[in-house]
N, C-alpha and C positions, 0 to 999 in steps of 0.2 A: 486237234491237229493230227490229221492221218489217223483218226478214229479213236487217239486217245483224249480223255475227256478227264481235265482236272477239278474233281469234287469238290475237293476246298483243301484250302493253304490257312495254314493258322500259323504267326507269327506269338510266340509270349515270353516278353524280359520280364524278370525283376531284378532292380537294381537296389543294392545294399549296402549305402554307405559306400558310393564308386564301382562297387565290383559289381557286372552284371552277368547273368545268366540267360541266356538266348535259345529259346528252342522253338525250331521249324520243324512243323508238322504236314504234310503235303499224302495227297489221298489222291489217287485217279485209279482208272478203270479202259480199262480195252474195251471197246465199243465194235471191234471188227470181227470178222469171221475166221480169223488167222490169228497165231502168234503176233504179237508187234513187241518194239522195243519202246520202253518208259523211260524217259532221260530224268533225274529227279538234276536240277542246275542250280545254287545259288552262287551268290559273292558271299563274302562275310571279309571284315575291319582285318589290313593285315595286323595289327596287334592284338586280334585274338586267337585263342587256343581251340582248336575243337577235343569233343572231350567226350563224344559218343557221339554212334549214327547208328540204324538198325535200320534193315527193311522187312515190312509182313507183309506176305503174300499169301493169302486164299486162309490166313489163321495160322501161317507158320512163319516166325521169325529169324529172320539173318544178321546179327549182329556183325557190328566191326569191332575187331578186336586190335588192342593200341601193344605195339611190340619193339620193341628194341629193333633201329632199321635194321642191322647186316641179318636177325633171326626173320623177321619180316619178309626181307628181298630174298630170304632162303624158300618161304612159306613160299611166294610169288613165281619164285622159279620154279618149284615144283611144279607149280598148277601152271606153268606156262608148258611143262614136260610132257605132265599129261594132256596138251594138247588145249588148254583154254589159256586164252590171253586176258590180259588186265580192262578191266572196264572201269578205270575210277581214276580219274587226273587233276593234280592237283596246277593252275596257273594262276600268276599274278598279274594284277592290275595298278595304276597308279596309289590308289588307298585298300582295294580288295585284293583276296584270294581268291578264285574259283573255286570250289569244290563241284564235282561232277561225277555221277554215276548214272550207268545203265544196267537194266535190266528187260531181259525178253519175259512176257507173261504170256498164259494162256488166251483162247479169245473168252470175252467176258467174266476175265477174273479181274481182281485189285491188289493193288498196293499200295502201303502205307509207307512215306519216308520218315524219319524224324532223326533231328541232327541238334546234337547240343553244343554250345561254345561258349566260352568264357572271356569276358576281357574286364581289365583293368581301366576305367576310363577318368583320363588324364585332362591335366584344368589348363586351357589356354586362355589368356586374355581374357581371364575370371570368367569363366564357362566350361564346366563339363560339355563334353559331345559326346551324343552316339548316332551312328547312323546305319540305318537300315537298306538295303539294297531289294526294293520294289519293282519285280519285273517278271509277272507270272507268264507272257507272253501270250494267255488267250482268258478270254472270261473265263472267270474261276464259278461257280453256284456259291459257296461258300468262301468267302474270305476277309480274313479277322488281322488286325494288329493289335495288341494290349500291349502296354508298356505300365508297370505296376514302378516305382520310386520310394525307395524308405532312407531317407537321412536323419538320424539322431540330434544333428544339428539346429532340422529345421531347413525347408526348402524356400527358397527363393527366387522370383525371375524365372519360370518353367517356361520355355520357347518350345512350340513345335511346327512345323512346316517344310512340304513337299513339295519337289521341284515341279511335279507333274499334275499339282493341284489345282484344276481349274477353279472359279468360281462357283460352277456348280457343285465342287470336293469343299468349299471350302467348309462348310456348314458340318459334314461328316468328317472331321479331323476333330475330335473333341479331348479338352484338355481341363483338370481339374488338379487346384492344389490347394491343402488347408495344411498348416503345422509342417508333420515332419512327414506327410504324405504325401503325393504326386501320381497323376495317373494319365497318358494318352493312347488313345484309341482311335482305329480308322477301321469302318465296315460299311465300305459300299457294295450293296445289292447288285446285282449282276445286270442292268439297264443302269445304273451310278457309271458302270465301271468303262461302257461303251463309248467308243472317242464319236459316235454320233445316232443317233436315235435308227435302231436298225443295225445300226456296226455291227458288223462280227469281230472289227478290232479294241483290244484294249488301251484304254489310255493310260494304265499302269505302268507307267515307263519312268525311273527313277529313282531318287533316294527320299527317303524321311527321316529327317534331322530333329532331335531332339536335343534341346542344350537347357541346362538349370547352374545355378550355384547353392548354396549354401548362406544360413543364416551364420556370421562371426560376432559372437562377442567376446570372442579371446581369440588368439592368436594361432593356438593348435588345437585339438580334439585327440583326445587319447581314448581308445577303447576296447575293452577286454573282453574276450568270450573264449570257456571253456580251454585256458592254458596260452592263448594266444593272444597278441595285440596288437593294432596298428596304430601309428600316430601320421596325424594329418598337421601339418604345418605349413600355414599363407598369412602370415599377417598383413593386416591392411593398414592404412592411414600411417604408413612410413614414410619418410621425407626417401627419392630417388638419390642413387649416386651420380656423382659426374660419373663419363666413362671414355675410356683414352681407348679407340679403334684403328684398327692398320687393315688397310682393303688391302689383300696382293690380288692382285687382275690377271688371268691368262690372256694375254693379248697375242697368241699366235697365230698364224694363218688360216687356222680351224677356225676359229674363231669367228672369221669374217662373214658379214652378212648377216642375218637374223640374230644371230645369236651376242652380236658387237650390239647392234643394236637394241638388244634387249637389255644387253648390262648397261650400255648409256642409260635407259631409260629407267633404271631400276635403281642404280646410283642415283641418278639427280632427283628423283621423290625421296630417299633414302639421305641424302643434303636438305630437303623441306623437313625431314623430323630432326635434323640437329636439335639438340638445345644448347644456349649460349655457353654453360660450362664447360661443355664435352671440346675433347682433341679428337685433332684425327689427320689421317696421313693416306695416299695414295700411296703402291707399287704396284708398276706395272711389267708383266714378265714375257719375252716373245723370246729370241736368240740373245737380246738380251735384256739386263733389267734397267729399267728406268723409272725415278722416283719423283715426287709433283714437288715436295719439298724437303728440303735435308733432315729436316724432325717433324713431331705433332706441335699441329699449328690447332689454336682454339677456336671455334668455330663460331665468331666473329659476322656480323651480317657481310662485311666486306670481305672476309677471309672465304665465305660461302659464295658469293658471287665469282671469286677468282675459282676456287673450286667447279663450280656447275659450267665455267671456259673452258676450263681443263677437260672434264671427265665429255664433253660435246666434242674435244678432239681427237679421243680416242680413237686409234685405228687398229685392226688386226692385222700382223704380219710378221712371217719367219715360225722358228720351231718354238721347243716348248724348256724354256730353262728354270721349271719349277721348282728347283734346289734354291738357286740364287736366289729368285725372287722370292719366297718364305722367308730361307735368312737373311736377307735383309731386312724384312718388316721386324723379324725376332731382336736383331740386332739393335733396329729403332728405336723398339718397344724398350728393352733392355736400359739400352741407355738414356732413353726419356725419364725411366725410376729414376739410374744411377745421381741424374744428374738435377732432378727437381725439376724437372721441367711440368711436370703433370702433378696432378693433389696426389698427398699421400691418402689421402682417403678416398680413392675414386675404383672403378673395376672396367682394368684393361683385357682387352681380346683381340685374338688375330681372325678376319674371316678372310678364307683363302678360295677364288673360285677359280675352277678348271673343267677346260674340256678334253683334254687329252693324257697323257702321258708323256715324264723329262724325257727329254731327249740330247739334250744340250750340259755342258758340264757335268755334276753325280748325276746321272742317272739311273744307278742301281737303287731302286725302293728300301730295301731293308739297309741299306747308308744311309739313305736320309732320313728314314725313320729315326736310327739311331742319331742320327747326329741333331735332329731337330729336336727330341728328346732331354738331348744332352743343353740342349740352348736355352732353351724352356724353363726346363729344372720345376717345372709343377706349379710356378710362379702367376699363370694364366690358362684360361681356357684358348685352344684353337679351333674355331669351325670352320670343316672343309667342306666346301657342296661340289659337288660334280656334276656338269652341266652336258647332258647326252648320253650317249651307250658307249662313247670312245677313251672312258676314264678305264682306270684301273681302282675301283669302288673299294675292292677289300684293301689297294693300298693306303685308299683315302681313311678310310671308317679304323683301321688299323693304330693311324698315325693320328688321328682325331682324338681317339679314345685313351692313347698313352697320354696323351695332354688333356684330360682332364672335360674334352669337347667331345662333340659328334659331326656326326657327318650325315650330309641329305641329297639324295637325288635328286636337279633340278629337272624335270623333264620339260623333251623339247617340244612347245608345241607353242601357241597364242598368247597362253598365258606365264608363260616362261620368265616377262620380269615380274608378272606381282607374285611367282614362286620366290624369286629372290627377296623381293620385297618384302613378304610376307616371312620369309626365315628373321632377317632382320629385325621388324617388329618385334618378334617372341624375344628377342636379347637385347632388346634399344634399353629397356628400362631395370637396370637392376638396381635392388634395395638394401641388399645383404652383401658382403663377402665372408667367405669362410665359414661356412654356419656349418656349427657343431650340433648333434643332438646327442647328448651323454645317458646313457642307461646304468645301471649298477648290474658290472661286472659278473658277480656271485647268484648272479637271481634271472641271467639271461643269456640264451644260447641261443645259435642259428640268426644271426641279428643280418637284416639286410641294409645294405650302405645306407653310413649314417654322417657322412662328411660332405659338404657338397662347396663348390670353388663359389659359386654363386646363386642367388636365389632371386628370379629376375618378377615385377609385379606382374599379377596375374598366372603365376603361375601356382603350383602347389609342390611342399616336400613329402614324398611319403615313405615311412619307415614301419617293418612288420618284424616281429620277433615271436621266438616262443620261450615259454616257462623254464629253466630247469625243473621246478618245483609246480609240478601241470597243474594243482590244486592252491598255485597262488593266484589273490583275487583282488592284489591292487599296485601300483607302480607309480614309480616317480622318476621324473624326466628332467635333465637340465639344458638348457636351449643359450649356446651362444651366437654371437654373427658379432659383422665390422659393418657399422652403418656409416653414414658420410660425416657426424655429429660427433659417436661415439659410440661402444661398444653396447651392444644387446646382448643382456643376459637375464633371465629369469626360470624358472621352476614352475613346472605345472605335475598333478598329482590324481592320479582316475583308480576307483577301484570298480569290481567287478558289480556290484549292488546297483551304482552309479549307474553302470551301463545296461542291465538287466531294467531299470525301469526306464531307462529311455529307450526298450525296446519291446514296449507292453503290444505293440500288432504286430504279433508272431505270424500271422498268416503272409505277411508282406516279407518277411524275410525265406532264408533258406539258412538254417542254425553253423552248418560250418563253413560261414562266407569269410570269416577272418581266416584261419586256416587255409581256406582253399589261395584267398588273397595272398596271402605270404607265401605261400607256394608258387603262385604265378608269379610274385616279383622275384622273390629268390631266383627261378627257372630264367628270367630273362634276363637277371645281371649278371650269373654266372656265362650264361652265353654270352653275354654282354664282355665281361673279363675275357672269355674264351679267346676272344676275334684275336685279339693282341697278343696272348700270353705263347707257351715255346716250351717243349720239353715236356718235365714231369709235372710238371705247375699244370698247363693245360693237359694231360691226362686226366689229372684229379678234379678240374673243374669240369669236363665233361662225364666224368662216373659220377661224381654229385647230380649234375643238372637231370643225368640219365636217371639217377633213381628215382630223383623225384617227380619225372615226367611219367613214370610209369604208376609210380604208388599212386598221383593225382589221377592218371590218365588223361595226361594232357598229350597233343601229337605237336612235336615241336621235331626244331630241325636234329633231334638225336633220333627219335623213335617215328615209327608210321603205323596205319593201322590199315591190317588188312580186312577185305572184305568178302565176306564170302556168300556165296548167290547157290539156287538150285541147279542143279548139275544138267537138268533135260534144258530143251529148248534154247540149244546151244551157248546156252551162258555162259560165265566169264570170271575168272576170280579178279578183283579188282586192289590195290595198293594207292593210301595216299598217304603224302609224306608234305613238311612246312617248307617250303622254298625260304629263301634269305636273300634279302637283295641284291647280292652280289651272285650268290649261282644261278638268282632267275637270269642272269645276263649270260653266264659263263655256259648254262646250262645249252645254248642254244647252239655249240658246235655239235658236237658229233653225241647221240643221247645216248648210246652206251657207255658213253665217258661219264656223266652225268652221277652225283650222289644223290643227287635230290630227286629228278624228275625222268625219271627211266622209262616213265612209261608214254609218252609224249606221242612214239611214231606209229603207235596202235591206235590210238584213237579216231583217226580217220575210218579205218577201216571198219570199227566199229558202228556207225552211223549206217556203212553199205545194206546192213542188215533189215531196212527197214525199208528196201526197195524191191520188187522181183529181181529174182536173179539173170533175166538179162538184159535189166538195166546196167547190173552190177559196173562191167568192163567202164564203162562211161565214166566211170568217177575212180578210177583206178591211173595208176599212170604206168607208162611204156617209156622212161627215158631212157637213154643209154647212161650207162657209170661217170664218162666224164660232165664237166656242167660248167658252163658258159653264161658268163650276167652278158645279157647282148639287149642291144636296141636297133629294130628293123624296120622295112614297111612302113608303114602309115603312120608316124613311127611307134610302133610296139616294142616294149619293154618286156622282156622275159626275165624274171629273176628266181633262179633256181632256189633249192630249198635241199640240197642235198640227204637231210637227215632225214627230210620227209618222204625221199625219193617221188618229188613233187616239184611245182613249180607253180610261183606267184607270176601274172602279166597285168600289164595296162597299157593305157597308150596317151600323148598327151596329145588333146587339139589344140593347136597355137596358129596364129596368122602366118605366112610367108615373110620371110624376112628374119622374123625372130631367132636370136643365136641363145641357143639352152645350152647350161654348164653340165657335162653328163658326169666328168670327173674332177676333183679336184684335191692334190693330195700339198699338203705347207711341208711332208718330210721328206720327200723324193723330189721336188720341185716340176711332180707331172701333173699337167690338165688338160684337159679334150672338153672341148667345146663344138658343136654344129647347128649350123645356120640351116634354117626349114624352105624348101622352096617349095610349090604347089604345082596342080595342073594347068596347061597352057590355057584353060580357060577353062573359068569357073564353072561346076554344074549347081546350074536353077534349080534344080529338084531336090538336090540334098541341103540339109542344114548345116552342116560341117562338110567341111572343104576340106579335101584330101590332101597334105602334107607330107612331104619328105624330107629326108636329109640332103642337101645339092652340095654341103661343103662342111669336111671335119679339118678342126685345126688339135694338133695334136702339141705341147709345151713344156720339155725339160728345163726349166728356170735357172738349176745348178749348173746344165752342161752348154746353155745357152743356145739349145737347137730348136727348131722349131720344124713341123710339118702339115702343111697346108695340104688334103688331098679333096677333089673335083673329080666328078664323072669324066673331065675330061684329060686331066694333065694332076703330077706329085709334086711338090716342091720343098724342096729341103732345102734348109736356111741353118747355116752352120755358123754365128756370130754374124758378120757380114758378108759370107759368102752363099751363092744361091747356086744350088743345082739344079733342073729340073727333069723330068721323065713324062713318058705318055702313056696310057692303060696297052700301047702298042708294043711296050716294049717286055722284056723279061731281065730284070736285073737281079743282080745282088750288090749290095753297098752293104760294106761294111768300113768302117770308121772309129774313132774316137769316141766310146759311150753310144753305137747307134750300128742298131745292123737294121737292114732294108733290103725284104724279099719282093719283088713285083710279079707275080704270073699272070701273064700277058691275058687282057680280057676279062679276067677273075677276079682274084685279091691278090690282097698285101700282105705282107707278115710282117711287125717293125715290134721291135725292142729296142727301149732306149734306159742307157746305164744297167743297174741293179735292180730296176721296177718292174712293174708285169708288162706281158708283151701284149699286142691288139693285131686282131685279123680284121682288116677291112674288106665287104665283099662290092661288088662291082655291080651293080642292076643294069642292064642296056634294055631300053625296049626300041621295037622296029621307029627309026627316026621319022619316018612320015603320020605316026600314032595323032589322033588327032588333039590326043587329051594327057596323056601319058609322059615322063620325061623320065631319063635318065638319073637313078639317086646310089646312095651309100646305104650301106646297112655295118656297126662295129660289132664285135665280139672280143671282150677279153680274156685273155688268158694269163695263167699266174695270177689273179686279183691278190692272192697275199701277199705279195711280197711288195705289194705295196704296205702305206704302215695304217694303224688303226686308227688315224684322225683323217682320211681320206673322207670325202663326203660329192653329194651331186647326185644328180637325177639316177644316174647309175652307181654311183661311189658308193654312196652311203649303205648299199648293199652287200656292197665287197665284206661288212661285217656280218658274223652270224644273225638271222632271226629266225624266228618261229612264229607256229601261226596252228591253232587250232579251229577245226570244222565241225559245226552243229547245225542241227537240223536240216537236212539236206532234203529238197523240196521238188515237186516241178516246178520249171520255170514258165517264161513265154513260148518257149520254142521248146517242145517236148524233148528235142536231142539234148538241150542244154540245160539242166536241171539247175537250182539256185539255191543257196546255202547262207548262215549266216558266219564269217567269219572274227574268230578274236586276234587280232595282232595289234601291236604297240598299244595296249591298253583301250584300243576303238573295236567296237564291233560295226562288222561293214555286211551288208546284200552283194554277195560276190555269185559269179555265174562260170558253171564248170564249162571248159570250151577248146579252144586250140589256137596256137600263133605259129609259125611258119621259123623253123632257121635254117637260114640259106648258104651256113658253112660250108657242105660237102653236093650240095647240089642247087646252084641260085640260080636256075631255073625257076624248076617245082618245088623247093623247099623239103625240108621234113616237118607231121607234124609234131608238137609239140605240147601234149594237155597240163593242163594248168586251170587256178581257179584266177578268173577274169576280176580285178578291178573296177569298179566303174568312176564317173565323173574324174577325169585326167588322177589317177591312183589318191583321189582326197581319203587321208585319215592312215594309207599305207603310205608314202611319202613324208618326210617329214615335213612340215609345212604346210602350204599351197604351190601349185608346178608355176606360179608366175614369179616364187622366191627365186627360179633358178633360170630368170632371162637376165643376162648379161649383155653388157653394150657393142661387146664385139670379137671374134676369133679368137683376138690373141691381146 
């Protein structure tokens, strides 16, 4: 691609007893007669650590070095002083991270990538998983995957399979397991790899999934190397507990549409996995809260059918009184114990879903934190998920984590309820409560969490410590739990001999995997403590996690590791740092604000370099400082990007007639909705019929005003009173919650209450046009001061995004070059171009560049644009 040519990609794990070790080796070569830049791109698992990357070039190596961030961001700024900027970004995806670097090479030189990372791999639904992110983007000559597997245990059930596997792949995915070995492999030859005989394209496009378990004939596996241990704890063939559930539901206005409907549908399959002993109880929380029945009811065949009535009437509407509706489930819960209503041997939990943020009674976060804390008293786990970008994540994962729970992202997309669904699952079956794992005191230091509220099937406990006494070489363990029967307790006892001959294939391992293992759990629960802890408590657990992020040289969210490149051929010094899922979201206003991801609005620019320079201007942008989410024209969506000093567009084709919801906010009680009209008659030649705006209805619900405006005539609707106006006039109206500018011919300017204001612009064309008709074009202004569950074809923009640009290519039309874009975890064929806004002159417009959308904004929209046809104005 553009003359660079990838030699070969070697992919090689060994995984040792869970912990695996990952390193990507990636080789290419300039093929041109010029400089070019080498983009080296993977994903990697966000629960892994990277833990080195270097690049050689022509026989000379440039390592990254992992640094404490504020020393880091020093190193960075320097090298931004002297004049070079960052060429290394780190973004996230639904389960990946990006990592990504560039470098300019000589012509017919090479370079070597190689990037190491570590992760921890954790047992769902009795299956380890790892997954690989397969996506070289052009035939490779050379390209390997080994997966080498050592469990002491004894491996079981080895599964491997790629999503991109045709039939003809399926023979080259080869897997072998005997004992305590395991090994999968994929090397297809470069005619294997072609999506068709002659292709220039690759069909490499994808993940490769690998999943095993483990042979059990006891309950845990304890094992020691060299001063350190881990114990693995999953006992099987337990009898399940009952378990007493309280769903709180955000039913507020945000809510409405896809996303109501997802949680119907994710509830009532989530009612098919009851089992007959379990309780459980609805609340549902909008303005206000509302409960299915006064306590937990048991879950009954006929108790389940009134239930799957219920949870089918659910509707979305009003604000967000997420205080109330928790405590009440707390309260429920609470006194369901008090009162015996539920087995004493059973394991209660609260799962609490939201899309937004309280708004309605406490809504100050760090109050409810406390006082749901306070209600709790440690007594159960809470799980919060948060369903879209319009939570407040660290508040959720904050208050999750005092109670004993966690918290998950539901992202919004197709599969949105078996995200729910799927949370669910992982916690339906618990087998334990309270399980202790006891060490002796005197013989063990540095011990990572060893108490857990509950231990649900198919899952795994894992606990690592180190030695006082680094030359002790054996240990003993007491293990209690609360089963539904009676108490689990027994002793198990591992020395170092033990485990030294259950690991006579030294070449499959790497010697300090337990170590490095305890170092990685360590590092992640102390972050983990971090989110919630305050004061001097969380100073200390970030000096800990930091040192030991450094002595490991892990890059986690305290340290980053700079990278440093050859100084000629305009190169770049580069910084990456670990996003956390709550600053990948926060990070996306303003990136100088940014702790994590500062280097985000260089990256563009970076890519220019791989074009003559004067193509350059063409992928550069000219906007002015202010910026305007507006929809015009045909109708074209512009949505600015302020931090990128850039702008996303698209356009939607819909039939005439159609009314699309552009805004719609449940806390200010505004919507804007417009109806498409077409030309006066259709053109036979084109395939898509040209659409306009012919009518915006504008809806303050709290001030009960409404605004209907037409190419022809305004009308204002004040309860039951109707004013009306003609584009002939030049007013000013101002009223109760509503001012209303009209310049005669032009636009509008209308603000209503404490919400953002809208410019409507005017289109007239000459009335005897044969084809042509008279339309609207909106522009808002203030978009913040709307609140942050506002959502709609244009709403849902009014929050921050972001959006990263790779390989930027020719397109069909040589002015408009094409690009692949990453935003909301999709990568999309976007086309650099221009759309018209006709604020200051709707005539001829200004233009406006921006990277083009295609197929009505699919995969940048949430949704599909047919979510957002509504039945009528108002």
């Amino acid at each position: 691609v553009n003359d660079i040519e990838i030699l070969s990609m070697k992919i090689d794990s060994k995984i040792t007893s869970r912990f695996a070790r990952n390193v990507i080796t990636s080789e290419a070569i300039n093929r041109g007669n010029v400089h070019k830049e080498v983009i080296f791109d993977v994903e990697l698992p966000k629960t892994a650590f990277i833990t080195n990357f270097s690049m050689t070039i022509d026989g000379v190596t440039y390592p990254g070095n992992i640094k404490e961030k504020e020393a880091a961001k020093k190193q960075y700024e320097k090298a931004v002083s002297q004049g070079q900027t960052a060429g290394l970004v780190k973004a996230s995806g639904r389960k990946t991270e990006r990592f990504s670097v560039s470098v300019n090479i000589a012509a017919a030189s090479k370079v070597i990538f190689e990037l190491t990372y570590e992760e921890l791999l954790k047992r769902h639904f009795g299956k380890y998983e790892m997954f690989i992110k397969v996506k070289p983007k052009q035939l490779v000559r050379i390209f390997e995957i080994d997966i080498d597997i050592f469990e002491p245990q004894g491996i079981s059930d080895l599964e491997a399979e790629g999503t991109f596997i045709t039939n003809d792949l399926q023979d080259i995915l080869r897997k072998t397991s005997s004992g305590k070995k395991g090994s999968v492999s994929f090397k297809p030859t470069l005619d294997q790899q072609r999506k068709c005989a002659g292709c220039p394209n690759s069909v490499l496009d994808g993940d490769l999934i690998v999943k095993y378990d483990v042979k059990r004939t006891s309950p845990d596996n304890l094992q020691i190397v060299n001063g350190y241990f881990v114990h693995f704890f999953a006992p099987t063939n337990l009898p399940n507990l009952s378990k007493n559930v309280i769903f709180v539901i955000d039913t507020s206005g945000s809510m409405s549409g896809r996303e109501i409907q997802q949680t119907r549908e994710a509830l009532l399959k989530i009612l098919d996995d009851m089992k007959h002993e379990d309780y459980f109880n609805f609340i549902l929380f909008g303005s206000e809260v509302h409960t299915w029945k006064e306590s937990l009811i048991k879950a009954t065949p006929e108790n389940l059918d009134e239930a799957r009535n219920f949870v089918r009437g659910i509707i979305a509407d009003g604000l967000t009184n997420l205080y109330g509706g928790l405590m009440r489930g707390i309260e429920m819960l609470n006194a369901a114990h008090e009162e015996n209503l539920v087995p004493k041997r059973s394991a209660s939990i609260i799962i609490m879903l939201t899309d937004g943020q309280p708004n309605v009674g406490i809504s100050n976060t760090q109050e409810i934190q406390t006082l749901v804390k306070k209600a709790i008293e440690g007594k159960y786990p809470l799980y919060n998920l948060g369903f879209g970008y319009g939570v407040d994540y660290n508040f959720l994962e904050k208050m999750a984590l005092e109670n004993k729970g966690l918290a998950r992202r539901i992202y919004p997309d197709s599969d949105s309820a078996l995200q729910l669904q799927g949370f669910y699952d992982e916690v339906s079956r618990p087998m334990l409560t309270d399980v202790e794992l006891n060490y002796p005191e005197n013989e063990i230091s540095d011990l990572t969490k060893n108490n857990f509220k509950h231990f649900y099937d198919g899952s795994e406990i894992v606990v690592a410590g180190r030695f006082t006494d680094h030359n002790q070489n054996s240990l003993t363990v007491d293990v209690k739990g609360e089963g539904p029967d009676d108490a689990l307790s027994f002793t198990t006892h591992q020395d170092a001999e033990q485990t030294a001959k259950a690991f006579e294939e030294q070449q499959y391992i790497f010697g300090d995997y337990i170590e490095r293992l305890w170092a990685y759990l360590t590092i992640e629960q102390l972050l983990e403590k971090r989110i919630a802890a305050t004061g001097e408590e969380k100073e200390n657990l970030t000096a800990e996690a930091l040192d030991l992020s450094l002595k490991y040289n892990f890059v986690t969210p305290l340290t980053s590791m700079v990278v440093t490149k050859p100084e000629d051929l305009e190169n770049q010094a580069g910084i990456a740092d670990k996003p956390t899922e709550d600053i990948i979201l926060t990070c996306l206003n303003i990136y100088i604000m940014c702790k994590y991801s500062i280097l985000m609005l260089v990256f563009l620019t970076i890519f220019v370099l791989q074009f003559p320079t004067a193509l350059a201007p063409s992928y550069t942008s000219a906007l002015a400082p202010t910026w305007y989410t507006s929809v015009d024209g045909d109708p074209h969506f512009i949505i600015p990007v302020p931090q990128k000093e850039d702008a996303i567009c698209f356009n939607i084709n819909e039939n005439p007639g159609a009314v699309l919801n552009l805004i719609k906010d449940p806390v200010t009680g505004i919507t804007v909705n417009g109806e498409l009209i077409g030309d006066k008659k259709a053109n036979n030649d084109s395939k898509i019929q040209n659409t306009y705006f012919g009518k915006l209805g504008i809806t303050n619900k709290h001030l009960n005003l409404r605004l209907m405006v037409t190419p022809e005539k305004i009308t204002v609707q004040n309860g039951a009173e109707k004013t009306g106006f003609t584009w002939l006039d030049s007013v000013t109206l101002q009223q109760e919650g509503l001012t209303l500018i009209i310049n005669r011919k032009k636009n509008l300017v209308l603000s209503m209450g404490s919400g953002a204001s809208f410019v409507i612009v005017l289109h007239q064309v000459w009335k005897k046009h044969p084809l042509h008709r008279d339309f609207l074009g909106l522009y808002t202004l203030d978009s913040g001061k709307l609140s942050k569950q506002t959502h709609g074809l244009l709403g849902q923009f009014f929050h921050p995004i972001d959006f990263t640009i790779l390989e930027i290519h020719p397109g069909s039309d040589p002015k408009k070059p094409d690009a692949t874009m990453i935003i909301k975890n999709n990568e999309l064929i976007v086309t650099r171009g221009w759309q018209k806004d006709y604020r200051k002159d709707p005539k001829n417009g200004t233009d406006i560049p921006c990277w083009f959308v295609h197929n009505n904004g699919a995969g940048l929209i949430d949704g599909v644009h047919t979510d957002y046809i509504v039945s009528s104005l108002f």
